[in-house]
PABAVO-701535 format. One record per residue: residue in three letters; y, x negated, z negated of N, C-alpha, C in turn. Coordinates in steps of 0.2 Angstrom, whole numbers, plus 5000, padded with zeros to 4 digits. Example, Ala and Ser with C-alpha at 12.3 -4.5 7.8 and 13.67 -1.06 7.14 Angstrom:
2
ala497249344961497849384961498449344961/ser498949364965499549324964500049364961/
***
This chain:
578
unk561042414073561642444074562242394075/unk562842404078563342374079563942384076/unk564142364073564842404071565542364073/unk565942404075566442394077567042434078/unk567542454079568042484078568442494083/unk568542584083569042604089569542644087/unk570242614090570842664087570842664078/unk570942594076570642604068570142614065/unk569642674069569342694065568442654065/unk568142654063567642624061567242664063/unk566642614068566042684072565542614070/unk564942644069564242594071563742644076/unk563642584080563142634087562542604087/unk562242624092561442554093561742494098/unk561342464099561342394102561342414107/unk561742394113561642424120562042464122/unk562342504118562742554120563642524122/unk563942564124564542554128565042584123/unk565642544127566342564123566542644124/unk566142674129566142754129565642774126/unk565142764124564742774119564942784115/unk565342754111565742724106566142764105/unk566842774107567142844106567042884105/unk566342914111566042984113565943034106/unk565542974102565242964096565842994091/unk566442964090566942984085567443014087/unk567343064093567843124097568243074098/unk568343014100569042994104568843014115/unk569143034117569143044124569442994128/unk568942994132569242934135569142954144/unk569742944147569442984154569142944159/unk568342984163568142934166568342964174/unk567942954178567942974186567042964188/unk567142904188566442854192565542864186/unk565842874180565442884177564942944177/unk564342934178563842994178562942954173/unk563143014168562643014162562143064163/unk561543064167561043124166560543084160/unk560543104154559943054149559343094150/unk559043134153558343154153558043144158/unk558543114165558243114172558243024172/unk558443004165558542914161558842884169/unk559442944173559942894174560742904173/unk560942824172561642814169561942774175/unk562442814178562842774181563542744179/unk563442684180563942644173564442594177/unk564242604185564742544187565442514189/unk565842564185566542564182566742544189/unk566842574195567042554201567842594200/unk567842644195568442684198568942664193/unk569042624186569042584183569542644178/unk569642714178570142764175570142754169/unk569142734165569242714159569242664154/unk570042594158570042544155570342564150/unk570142504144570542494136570642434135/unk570942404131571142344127570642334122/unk570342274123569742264118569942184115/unk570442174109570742114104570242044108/unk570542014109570541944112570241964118/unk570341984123569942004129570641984134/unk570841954138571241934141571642024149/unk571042014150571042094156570942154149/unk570942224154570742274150570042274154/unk569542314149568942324151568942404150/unk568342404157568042464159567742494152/unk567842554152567342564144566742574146/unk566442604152565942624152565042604155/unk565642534154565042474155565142424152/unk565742434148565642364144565442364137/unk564742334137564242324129564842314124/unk564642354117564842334113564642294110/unk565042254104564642184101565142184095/unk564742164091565042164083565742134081/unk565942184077566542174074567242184081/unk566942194087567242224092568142284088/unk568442254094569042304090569442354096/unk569542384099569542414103570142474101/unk570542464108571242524106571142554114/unk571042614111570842664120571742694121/unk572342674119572942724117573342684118/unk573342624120574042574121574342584129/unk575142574127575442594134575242564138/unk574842494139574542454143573842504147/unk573542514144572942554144573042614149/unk573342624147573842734151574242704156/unk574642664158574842634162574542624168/unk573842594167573542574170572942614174/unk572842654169572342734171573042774176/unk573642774174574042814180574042784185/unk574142724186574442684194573642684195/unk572942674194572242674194572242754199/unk572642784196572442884198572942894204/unk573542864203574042874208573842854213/unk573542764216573242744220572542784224/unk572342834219571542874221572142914227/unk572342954223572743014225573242994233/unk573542924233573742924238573342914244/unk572842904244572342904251571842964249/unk571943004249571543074246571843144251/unk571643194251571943234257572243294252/unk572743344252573043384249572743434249/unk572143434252572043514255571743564249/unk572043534244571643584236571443634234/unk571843684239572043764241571343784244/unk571143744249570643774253569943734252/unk570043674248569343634247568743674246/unk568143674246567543684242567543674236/unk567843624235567843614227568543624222/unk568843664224569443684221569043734213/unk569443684211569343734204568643674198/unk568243664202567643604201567943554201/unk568343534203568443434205568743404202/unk568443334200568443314193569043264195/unk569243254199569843224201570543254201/unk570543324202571043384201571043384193/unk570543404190570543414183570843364180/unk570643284181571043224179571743214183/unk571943234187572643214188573243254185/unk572843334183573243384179573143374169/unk572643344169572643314161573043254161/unk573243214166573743174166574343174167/unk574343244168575143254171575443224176/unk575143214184575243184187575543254194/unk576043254196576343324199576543294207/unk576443224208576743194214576543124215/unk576343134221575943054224576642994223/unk576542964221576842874219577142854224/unk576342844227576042794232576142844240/unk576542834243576442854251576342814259/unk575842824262575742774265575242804269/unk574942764274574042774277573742804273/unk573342854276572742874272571942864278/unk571542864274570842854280570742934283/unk570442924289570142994294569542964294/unk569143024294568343024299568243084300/unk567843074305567643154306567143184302/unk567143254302566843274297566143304299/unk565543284295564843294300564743354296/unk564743414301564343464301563843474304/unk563143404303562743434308562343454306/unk562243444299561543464296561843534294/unk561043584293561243664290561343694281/unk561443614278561443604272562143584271/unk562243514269562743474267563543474273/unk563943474269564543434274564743374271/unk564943344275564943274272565843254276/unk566243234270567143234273567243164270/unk567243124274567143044271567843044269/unk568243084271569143084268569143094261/unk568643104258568943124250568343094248/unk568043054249567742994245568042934243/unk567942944237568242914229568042824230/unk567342814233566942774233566842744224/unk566742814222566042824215565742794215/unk565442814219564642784222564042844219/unk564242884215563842934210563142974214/unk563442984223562943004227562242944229/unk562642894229562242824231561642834224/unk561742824218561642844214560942894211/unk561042954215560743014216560342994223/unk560442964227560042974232559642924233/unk559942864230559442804228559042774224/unk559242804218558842804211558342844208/unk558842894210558542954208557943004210/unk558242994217557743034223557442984229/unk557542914229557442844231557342874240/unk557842904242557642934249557842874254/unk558642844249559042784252559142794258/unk559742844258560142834266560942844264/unk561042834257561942814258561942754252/unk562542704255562742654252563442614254/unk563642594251564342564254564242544261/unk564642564265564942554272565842554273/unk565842474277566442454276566542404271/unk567342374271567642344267568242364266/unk568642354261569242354257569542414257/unk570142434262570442524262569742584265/unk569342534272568942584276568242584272/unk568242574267567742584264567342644261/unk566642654261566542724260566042724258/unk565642784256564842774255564342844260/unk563942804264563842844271563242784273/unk562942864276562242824281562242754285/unk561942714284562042644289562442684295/unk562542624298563042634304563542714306/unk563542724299563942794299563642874303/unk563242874303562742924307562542974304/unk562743024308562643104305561943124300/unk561943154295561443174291560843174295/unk561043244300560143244304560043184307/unk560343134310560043074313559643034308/unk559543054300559543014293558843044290/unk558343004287557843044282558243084277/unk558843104276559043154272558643224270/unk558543224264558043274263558443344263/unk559243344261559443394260559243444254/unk559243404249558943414240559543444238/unk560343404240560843404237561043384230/unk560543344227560943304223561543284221/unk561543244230562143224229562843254230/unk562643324232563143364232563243384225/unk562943384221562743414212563043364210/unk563143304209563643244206564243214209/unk564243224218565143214218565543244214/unk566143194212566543234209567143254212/unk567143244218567743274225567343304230/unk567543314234567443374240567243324246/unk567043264243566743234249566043264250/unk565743274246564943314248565043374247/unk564943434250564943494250564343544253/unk564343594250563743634255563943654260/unk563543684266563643714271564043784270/unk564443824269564843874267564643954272/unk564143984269563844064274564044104270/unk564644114266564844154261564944224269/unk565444204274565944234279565444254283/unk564644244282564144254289563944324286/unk563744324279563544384274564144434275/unk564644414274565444444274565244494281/unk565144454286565244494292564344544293/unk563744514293563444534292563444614288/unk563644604281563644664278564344714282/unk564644694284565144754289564844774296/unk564244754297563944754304563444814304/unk563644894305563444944304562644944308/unk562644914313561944914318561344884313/unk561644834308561044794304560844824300/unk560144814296559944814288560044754286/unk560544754280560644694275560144724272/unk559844644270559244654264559344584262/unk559244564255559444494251558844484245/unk558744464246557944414241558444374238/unk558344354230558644324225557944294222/unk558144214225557544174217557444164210/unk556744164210556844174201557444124196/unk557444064200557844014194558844024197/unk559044094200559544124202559844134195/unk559244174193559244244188559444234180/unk559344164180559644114176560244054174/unk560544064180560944014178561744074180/unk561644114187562344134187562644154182/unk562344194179562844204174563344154171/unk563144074170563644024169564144034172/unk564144074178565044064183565344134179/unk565244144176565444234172565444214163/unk565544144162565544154154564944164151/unk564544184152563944194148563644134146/unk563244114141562744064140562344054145/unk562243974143561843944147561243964145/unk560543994148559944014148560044094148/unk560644124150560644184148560044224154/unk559944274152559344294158559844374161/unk560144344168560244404171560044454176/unk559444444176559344484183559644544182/unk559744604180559844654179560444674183/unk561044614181561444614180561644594188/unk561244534187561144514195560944554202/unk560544604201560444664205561044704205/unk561344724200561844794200562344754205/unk562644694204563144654208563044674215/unk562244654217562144634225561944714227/unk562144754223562044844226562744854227/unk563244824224563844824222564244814230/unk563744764230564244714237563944764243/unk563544784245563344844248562744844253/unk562244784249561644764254561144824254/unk560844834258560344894259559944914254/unk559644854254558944844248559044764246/unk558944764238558944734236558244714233/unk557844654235557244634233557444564230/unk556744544227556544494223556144434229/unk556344374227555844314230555244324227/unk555144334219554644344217554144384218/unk554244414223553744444226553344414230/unk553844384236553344324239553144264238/unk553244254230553144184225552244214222/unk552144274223551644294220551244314228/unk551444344232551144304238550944254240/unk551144204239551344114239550744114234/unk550544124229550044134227549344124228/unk549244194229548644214234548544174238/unk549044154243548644104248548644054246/unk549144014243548843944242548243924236/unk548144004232547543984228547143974231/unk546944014235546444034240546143954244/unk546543944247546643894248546443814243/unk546643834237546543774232545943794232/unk545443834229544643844228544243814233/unk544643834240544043804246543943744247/unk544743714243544643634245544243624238/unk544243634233544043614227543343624228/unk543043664232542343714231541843654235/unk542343644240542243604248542243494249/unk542643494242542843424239543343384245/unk543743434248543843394255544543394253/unk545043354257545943364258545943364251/unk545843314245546143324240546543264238/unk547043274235547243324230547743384234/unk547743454235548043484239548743484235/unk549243484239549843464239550243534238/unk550643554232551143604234551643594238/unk551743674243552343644248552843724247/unk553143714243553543794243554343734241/unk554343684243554943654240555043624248/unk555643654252555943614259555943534258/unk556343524252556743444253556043404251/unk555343414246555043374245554543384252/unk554343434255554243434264554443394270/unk555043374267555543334273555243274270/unk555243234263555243194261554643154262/unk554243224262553243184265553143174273/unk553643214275553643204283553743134286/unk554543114283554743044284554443004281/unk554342994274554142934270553342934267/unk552842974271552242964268551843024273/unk552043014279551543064285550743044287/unk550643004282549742984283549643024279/unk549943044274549643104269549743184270/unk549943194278550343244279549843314278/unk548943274280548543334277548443354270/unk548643344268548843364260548943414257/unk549843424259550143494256549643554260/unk549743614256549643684256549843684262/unk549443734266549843764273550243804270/unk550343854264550643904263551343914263/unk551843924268552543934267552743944260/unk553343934262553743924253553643994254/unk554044054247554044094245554844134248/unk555144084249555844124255555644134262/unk555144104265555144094274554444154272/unk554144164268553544204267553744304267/unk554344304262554644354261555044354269/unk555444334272555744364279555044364283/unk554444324284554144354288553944414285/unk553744444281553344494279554044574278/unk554544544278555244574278555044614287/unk555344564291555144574297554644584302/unk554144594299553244634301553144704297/unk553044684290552644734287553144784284/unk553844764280554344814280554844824287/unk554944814290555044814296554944874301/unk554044874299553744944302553645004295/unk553844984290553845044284554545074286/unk555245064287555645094289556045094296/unk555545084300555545084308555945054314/unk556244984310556544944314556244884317/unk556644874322556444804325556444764320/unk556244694320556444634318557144614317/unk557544604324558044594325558444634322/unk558344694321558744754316558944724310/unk558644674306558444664301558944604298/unk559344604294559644544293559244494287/unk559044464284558844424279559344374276/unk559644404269560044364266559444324263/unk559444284260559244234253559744214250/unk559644204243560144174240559444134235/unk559744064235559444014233559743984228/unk559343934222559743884220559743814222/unk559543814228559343744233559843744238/unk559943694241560343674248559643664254/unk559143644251559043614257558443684259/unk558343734257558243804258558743824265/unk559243804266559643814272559543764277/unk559243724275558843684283558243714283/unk557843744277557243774278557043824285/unk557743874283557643944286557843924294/unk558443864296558243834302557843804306/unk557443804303556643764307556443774314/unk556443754315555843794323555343814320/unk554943804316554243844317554343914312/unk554943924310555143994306555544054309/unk555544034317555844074320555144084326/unk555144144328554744194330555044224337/unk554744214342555144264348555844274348/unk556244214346557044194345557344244338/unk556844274335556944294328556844254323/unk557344224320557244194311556844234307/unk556444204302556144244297556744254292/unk557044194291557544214286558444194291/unk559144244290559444244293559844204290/unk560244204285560644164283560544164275/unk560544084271560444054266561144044262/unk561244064254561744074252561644044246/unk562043984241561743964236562044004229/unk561743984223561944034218562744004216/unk562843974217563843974218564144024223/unk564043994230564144064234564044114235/unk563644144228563544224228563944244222/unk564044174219564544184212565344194215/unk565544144221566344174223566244244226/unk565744264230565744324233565844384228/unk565444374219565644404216566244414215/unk566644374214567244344210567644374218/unk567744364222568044374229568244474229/unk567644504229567344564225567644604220/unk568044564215568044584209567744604203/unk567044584205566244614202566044564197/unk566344574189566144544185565444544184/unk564844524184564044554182564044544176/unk564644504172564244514163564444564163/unk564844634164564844684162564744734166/unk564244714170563744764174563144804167/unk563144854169562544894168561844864171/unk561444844169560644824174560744854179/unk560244854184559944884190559244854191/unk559044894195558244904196558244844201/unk557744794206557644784214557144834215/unk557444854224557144884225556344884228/unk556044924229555144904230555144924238/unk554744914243554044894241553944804238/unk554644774241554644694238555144684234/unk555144694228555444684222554944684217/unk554544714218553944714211553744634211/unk553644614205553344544203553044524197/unk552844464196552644474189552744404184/unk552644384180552744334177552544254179/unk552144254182551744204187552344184192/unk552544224194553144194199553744164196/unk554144214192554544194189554644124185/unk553944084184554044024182554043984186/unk554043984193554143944200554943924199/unk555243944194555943904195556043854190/unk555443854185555443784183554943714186/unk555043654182554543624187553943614182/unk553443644185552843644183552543734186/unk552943784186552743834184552543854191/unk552343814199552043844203551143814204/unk551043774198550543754198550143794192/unk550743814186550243864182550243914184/unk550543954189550544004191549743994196/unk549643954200549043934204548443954198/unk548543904194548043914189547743954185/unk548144024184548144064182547544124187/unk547944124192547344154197546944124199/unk546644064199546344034201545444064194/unk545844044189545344054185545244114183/unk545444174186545144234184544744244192/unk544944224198544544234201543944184203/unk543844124200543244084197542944094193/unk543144134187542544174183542644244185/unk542644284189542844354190543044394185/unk543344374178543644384174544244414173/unk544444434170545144454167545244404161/unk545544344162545544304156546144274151/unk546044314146546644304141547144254141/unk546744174140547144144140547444094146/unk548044114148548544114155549044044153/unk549144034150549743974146549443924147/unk549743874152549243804155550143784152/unk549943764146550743724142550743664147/unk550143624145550243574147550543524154/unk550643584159551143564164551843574164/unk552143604158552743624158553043554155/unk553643574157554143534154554543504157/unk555143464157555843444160555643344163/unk555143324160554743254161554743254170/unk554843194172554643184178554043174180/unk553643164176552843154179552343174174/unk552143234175551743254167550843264172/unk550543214169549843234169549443274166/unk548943294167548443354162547843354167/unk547343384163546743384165546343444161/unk546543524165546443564164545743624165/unk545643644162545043684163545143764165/unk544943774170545043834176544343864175/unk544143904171543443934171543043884170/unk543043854167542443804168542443744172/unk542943754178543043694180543643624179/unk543343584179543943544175544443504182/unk545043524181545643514187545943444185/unk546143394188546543344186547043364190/unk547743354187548343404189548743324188/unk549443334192549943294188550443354192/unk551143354189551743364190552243334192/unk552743324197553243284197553943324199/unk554543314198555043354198555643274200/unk555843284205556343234208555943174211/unk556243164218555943144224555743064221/unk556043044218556042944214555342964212/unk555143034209554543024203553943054208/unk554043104215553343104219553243044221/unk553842994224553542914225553042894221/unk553242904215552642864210552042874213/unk552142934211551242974210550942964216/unk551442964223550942964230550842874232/unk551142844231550842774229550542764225/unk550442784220549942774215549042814219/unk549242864224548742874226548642834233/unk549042814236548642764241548342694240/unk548842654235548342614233547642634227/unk547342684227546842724226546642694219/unk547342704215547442714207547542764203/unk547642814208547642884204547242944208/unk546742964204546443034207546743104206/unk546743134207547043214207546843264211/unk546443334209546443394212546943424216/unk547443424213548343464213548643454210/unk549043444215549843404214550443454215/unk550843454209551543514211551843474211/unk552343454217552943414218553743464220/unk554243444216554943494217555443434219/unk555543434222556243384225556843364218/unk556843414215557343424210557543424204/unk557443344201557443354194557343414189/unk556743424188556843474181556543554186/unk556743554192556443594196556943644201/unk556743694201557343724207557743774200/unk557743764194558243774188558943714189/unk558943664192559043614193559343604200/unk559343644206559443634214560143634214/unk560343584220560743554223561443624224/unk560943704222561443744223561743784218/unk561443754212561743794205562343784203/unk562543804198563343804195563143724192/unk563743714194564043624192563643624186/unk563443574182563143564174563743504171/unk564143474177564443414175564143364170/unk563443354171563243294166562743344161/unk563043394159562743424152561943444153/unk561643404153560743424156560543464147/unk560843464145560643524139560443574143/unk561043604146560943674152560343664154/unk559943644155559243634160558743654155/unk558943644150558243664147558543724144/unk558943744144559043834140558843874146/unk558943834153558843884160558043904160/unk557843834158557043834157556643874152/unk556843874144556543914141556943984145/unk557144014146557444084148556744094154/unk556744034157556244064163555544074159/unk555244044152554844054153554644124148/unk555444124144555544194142555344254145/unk555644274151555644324156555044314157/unk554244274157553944264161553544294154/unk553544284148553344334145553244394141/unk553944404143554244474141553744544146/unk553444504151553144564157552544564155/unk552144634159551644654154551144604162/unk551244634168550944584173551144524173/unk550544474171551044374171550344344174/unk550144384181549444334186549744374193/unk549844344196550044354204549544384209/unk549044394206548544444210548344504207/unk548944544201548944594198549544624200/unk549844594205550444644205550244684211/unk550344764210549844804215550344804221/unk551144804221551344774230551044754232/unk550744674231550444624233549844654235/unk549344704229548744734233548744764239/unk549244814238549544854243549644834253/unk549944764249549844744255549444714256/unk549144684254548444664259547744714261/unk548044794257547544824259547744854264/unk548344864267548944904272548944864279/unk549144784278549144744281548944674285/unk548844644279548744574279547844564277/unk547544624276546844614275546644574269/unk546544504269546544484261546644434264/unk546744364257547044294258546844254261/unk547044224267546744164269546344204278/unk546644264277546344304285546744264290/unk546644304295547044284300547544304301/unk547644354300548344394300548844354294/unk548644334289548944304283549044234287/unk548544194290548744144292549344134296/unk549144194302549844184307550444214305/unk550544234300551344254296551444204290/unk550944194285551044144280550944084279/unk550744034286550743984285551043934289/unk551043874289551243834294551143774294/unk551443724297551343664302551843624297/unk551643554296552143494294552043434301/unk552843414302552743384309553043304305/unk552543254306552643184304553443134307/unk554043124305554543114309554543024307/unk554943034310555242934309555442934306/unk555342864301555642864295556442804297/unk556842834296557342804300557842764297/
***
């Protein structure tokens, strides 16, 4: 331990730790910008670029950043001298004079940790008046906006997309005023291996990374009398909205969450988890033939877009790998637009398909060419759980003080096997569960594959499926599939089935959930609540949900037919990795 002293008072920390460590520790606040702490994804971003929280540290000639500067013994440190505060406003007033006003209409109005810092310091008018930088603003991807005017140059995205998700396409570009942090040669996101995970959109702390905004598509969609609105909600939605409404973190709303979306005046409201138990059936089906057959292994889960793009660009020798089975959003709009379609006697094109996700890169998903159909999409427009949380709020529709409400059937029923697809691990125990009742044609008690659960980046096990013994690994965040899939080309690691989720922690975690600002506490209350809900149901195996029998004995024939094939499956296309 180190002891040393801040603002008089005496603190001892561990070795290694920082002068904001150090306060953190004895409630003194100290205000940062550039700093970003996830301690379970074990990354720290510490590189005092934005310098807001420099102190006075006794014989130290400059003031030092605290957030990187190591502690050391008998260290004396005053976070509160007028030198210090002087220094953090001309530091802020300087941000603020090359920053754009547009507060009112940002994306991140309300969210920006730069807005919230210049009103905790009393700052009501720019200093500094002079040049500010322009770029154009790239709306070309159907995920992220990227507005280089209101980058901080944090670096917090760089960060997130090189460390953490090691995709590596943003980094400082420029020098001195024109500097920024942006793709080489400054090149639109689709010109870029960007997976569209949004990350980085999850850790800016201005309005330079934002999402794609389809709040105003649903808007008009739902006033468009010719249409059927119909909206599919993901299991790890159901969990976290309620954070934009006050409620705890882990609170479990669906109930709540359906009464809202009847509220707002969609047709029919369904469950993703319906075609996450769909998703199911095929890919297990699929997993036995390869295990049965010893071929294509280890089969690869594919229900995550952003880890899809990421094997396209950066590892397309292993492209036969993943599952043909579409994800559980592109799976529910085709089966939306086929088989209900013709239950209540409309065209396709009648049909409008909301989504509401907690991923951004779900909305380059539902873009694809191979998801659109005779110039029909399967899924129409993709909305994240913030975006349905303003819509609430827009609305006047508090959901913590909704009454429950039902989703409506024939695709709303689900069962507990799906609902843990919003953790990471929970699409591979869900596989295993049916896997193993239809390997021993049993109904078998015990369903709890623990060993794939949890918040870790790379969790192994070597599970028994009937009698058969599985080597399994899990990885959650793009940095931790690199391991694993190098670990398999240099033919050091063997594996039946691999669940890979783009998203630290899983899609409880996607680039389009309510801000966490650092607090990964939230992630794991999101996580036990999903695996709560998963067993509070009396069905918890994806091949007992009678919808799902239903339909395959109405239309789709059984898993792995043809008819399944040509609606549930598809194509991964190998790109350049750029």
């Amino acid at each position: 331990m180190i002891n040393m002293t801040i603002n008089n008072i005496k603190v001892a920390v561990k070795k290694n730790s920082t002068i904001l460590h150090a306060a953190n520790k004895i409630g003194i606040k100290i205000p940062t910008l550039c700093h970003m702490e996830l301690s379970c994804f074990d990354i720290d971003h510490t590189t005092g670029s934005c310098r807001i929280c420099v102190v006075e540290v006794e014989g130290r000639k400059n003031l030092a950043p605290a957030c990187c500067t190591p502690v050391m013994e008998g260290m004396v440190v005053r976070t509160n001298t007028i030198r210090s505060i002087n220094a953090r406003r001309t530091l802020l007033d300087l941000l603020l004079s090359d920053h754009p006003k547009d507060c009112l209409t940002c994306e991140k109005n309300g969210n920006c940790e730069l807005q919230k810092l210049a009103a905790e310091m009393d700052l009501h008018h720019v200093l500094y008046e002079g040049k500010q930088s322009t770029y154009d603003i790239d709306l070309s991807s159907k995920s992220i906006v990227r507005d280089l005017d209101k980058c901080i140059m944090c670096r917090r995205c760089e960060t997130a997309c090189n460390k953490m998700q090691t995709v590596g396409i943003l980094s400082g570009v420029g020098r001195g005023f024109n500097a920024v942090v942006a793709p080489a040669a400054m090149r639109p996101l689709t010109d870029t291996k960007c997976t569209f995970c949004g990350q980085c959109v999850a850790v800016c702390p201005v309005g330079a990374l934002t999402e794609m905004n389809y709040k105003y598509d649903v808007w008009r969609a739902l006033n468009d009398k010719t249409k059927t609105v119909i909206v599919q909600t993901a299991p790890a939605v159901r969990v976290a909205i309620g954070e934009e409404f006050g409620m705890a973190p882990g609170s479990i709303a669906t109930g709540k969450l359906v009464a809202g979306l009847k509220l707002l005046g969609f047709d029919k409201v369904f469950d993703t988890d319906f075609a996450a138990d769909l998703t199911i059936m095929e890919e297990t089906t699929e997993l036995i033939e390869r295990l049965t057959k010893k071929q294509n292994l280890p089969i690869l889960t594919s229900c995550c877009p952003g880890w899809v793009k990421f094997l396209e660009h950066q590892f397309p020798e292993l492209i036969y790998m993943p599952s043909t089975a579409k994800s559980p959003q592109q799976m529910f709009g085709a089966i939306a637009k086929s088989y209900y379609a013709e239950k209540i006697g409309k065209k396709p094109e009648e049909i409008v398909v909301v989504s509401v996700m907690p991923c951004l890169a779900k909305k380059y998903e539902a873009s694809r060419e191979e998801f659109t159909h005779d110039g029909v999409k399967d899924v129409d427009i993709v909305i994240s759980t913030r975006e349905l949380a303003d819509m609430f709020k827009e609305a006047g529709i508090l959901i913590d003080r909704l009454e429950p409400a039902e989703y409506d059937n024939p695709l709303g029923e689900s069962t507990g096997a799906a609902i843990i697809f919003g953790a990471s691990g929970g699409v591979l125990e869900a596989a295993l569960r049916t896997a193993a009742d239809w390997v021993s044609g049993q109904d078998l008690p015990g369903i709890d594959f623990k060993a794939v659960r949890g918040l870790e980046g790379v969790k192994e096990a070597t599970v028994n499926v009937a009698g058969i013994e599985v080597k399994a690994a899990v990885t959650s965040g793009l940095g931790n599939a690199r391991k694993i899939l190098e670990k398999i080309q240099r033919g050091e690691a063997h594996y039946d089935a691999i669940e890979i989720m783009a998203c630290p922690g899983g899609c409880l975690n996607g680039g389009g959930q309510p801000y966490i600002h650092g607090n990964t506490s939230i992630l794991e209350k999101r996580k036990n609540a999903i695996y709560q809900a998963d067993e509070k149901l009396t069905l918890r195996k994806s091949h007992q949900n009678p919808y799902i029998q239903k339909l395959y004995a109405e239309f789709l024939g059984k898993p792995g037919s043809h008819k399944a094939h040509e609606l549930l499956h598809t194509h991964y296309t190998p790109r350049q990795d750029i």
